[in-house]
Structure formats: structure tokens, C-alpha cells
C-alpha positions as CSV (number, residue, x, y, z in Angstrom):
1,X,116.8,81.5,124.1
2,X,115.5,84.5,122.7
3,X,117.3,83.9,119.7
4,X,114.5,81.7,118.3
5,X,111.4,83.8,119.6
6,X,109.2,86.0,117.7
7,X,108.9,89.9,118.9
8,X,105.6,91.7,119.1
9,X,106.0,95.6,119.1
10,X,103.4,97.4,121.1
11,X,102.4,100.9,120.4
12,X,100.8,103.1,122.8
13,X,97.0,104.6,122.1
14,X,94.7,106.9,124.3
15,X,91.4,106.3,122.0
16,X,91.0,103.2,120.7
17,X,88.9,103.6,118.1
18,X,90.2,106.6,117.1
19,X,93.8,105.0,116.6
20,X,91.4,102.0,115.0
21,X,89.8,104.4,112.5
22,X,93.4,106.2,111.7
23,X,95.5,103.1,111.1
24,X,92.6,101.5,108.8
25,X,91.7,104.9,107.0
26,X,94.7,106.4,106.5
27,X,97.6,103.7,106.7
28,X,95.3,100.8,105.4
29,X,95.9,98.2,107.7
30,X,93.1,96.1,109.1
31,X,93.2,94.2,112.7
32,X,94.3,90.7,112.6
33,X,93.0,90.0,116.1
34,X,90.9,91.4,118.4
35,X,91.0,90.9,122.4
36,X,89.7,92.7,125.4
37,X,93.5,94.4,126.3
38,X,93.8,95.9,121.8
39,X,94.4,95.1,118.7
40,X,96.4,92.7,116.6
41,X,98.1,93.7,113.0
42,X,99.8,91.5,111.0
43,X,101.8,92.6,108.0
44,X,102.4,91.2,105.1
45,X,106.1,91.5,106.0
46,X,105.3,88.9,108.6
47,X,105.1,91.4,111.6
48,X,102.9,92.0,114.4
49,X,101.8,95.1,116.8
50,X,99.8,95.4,119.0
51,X,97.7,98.8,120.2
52,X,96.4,98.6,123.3
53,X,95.0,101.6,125.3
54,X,96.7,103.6,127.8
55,X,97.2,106.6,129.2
56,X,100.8,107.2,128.5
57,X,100.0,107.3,124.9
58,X,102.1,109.5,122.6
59,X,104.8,110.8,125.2
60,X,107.6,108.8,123.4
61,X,110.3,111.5,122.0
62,X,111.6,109.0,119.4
63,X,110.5,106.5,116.7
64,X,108.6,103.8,118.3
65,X,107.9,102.0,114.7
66,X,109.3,101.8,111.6
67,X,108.0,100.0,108.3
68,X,110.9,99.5,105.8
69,X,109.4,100.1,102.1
70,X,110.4,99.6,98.4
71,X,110.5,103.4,98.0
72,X,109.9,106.1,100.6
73,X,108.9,109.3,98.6
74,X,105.9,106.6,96.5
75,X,104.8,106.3,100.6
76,X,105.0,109.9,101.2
77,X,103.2,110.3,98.8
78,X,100.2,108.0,99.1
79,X,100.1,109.0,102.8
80,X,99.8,112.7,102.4
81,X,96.8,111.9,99.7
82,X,95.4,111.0,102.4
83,X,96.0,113.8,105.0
84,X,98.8,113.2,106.7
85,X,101.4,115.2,108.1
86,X,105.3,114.5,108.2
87,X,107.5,115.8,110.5
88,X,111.1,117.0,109.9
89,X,113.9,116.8,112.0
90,X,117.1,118.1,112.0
91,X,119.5,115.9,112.4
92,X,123.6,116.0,111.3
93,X,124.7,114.5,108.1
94,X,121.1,114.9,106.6
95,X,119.6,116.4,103.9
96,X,115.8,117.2,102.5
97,X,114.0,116.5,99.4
98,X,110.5,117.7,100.4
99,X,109.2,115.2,103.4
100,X,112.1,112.5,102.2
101,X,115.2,112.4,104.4
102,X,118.2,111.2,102.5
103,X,120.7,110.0,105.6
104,X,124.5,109.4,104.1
105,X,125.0,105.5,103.8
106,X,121.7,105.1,105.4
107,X,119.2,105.5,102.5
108,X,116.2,107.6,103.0
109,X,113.6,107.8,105.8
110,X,110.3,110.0,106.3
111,X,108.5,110.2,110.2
112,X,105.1,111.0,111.0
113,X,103.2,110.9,113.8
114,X,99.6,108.2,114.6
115,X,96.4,109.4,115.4
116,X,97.6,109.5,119.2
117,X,101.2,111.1,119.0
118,X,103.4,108.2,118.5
119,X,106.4,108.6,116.0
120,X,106.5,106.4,113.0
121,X,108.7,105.6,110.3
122,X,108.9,105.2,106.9
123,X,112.4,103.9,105.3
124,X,114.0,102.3,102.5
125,X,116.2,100.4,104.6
126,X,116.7,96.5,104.2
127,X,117.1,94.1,107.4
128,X,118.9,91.6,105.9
């Protein structure tokens, strides 16, 4: 049954438009959709999430979202142009170029953190 469905991720945000203002200003990414319970983004990949306001914002210890791209450090990159931050981690079996995780047989991977708290990641990991 839920072989054939489409997911939705939802991410967690305790100010609205200031999550709003962060994922357009510094990410890029514009709503698709608009309701009273958040907001709707659509990738180009053919994703969705949805931000909807709570107070349990930010309290996740791990990765809640991850967008696989052609090439992490070109993200890094653009993204710290632009103010952000990225967060290391030490984890076994990895190794540091700068803000660029290299993970043995993995690829590479980079993690910041939204406007709100939540962990995101950047990787150059493939799906399929």
C-alpha cells in the first residue's frame, strides 16, 4: 500500500517567518503552497516539506533533512556566502576537508543547522 504513495517530510519551526525569511534568503527556496497549519516547498527534485510551527522546534539531535547535490563543497560554498554556519561532527571512519565530510564508501556530506535549530544535510549521495 504505501509502496505507491508519495512522502511529505515535515520540519519543525518556532517562528514562522523567521524560518520563512531563512529558507528564502539563505537556501533560496520559495513556498509552493501556503495554508493556515505552514508552508509547502517543492523541489525541483520532485520533493515536498512542509514547515509548520510548533513549539518543539529544533530539539531533534540528528539530521531531519537531507538534499543530495551534484557537488557538496560548490554548496558549502554558496551557503557560507551567505552566512551560514556548518557544523562538524565527529564521527568514526571520517575525515575533514574544511566544512566537507568525506565518509569511506559513502561520499561526502556537510550539516548545518535552519534558522530554528533543525539539522540539515548537504550530500553527494545518489538514491537510485
Amino acid at each position: 500500500m504505501l509502496n505507491d504513495s508519495m512522502v511529505t517530510a515535515n520540519v519543525p519551526v518556532s517562528d514562522l517567518d523567521r524560518a520563512r525569511s531563512f529558507y528564502a534568503d539563505t537556501l533560496g527556496l520559495t513556498p509552493a503552497d501556503e495554508n493556515p497549519g505552514g508552508l509547502v516547498y517543492t523541489t525541483g527534485g520532485g520533493t515536498t516539506f512542509f514547515l509548520y510551527q510548533t513549539e518543539y522546534a529544533g530539539r531533534a539531535g540528528h539530521t531531519i533533512a537531507q538534499w543530495h547535490v551534484g557537488n557538496v563543497a560548490d554548496e558549502v560554498r554558496d551557503l557560507k556566502a551567505k552566512g551560514l554556519t556548518f557544523e562538524h561532527y565527529d564521527m568514526p571512519g571520517v575525515t575533514w576537508d574544511g566544512d566537507v565530510a568525506e565518509m569511506e564508501g559513502m561520499g561526502h556530506a556537510a550539516w548545518f543547522k535552519d534558522s530554528e535549530g533543525n539539522i540539515m544535510c548537504l550530500d553527494d549521495a545518489t538514491t537510485g
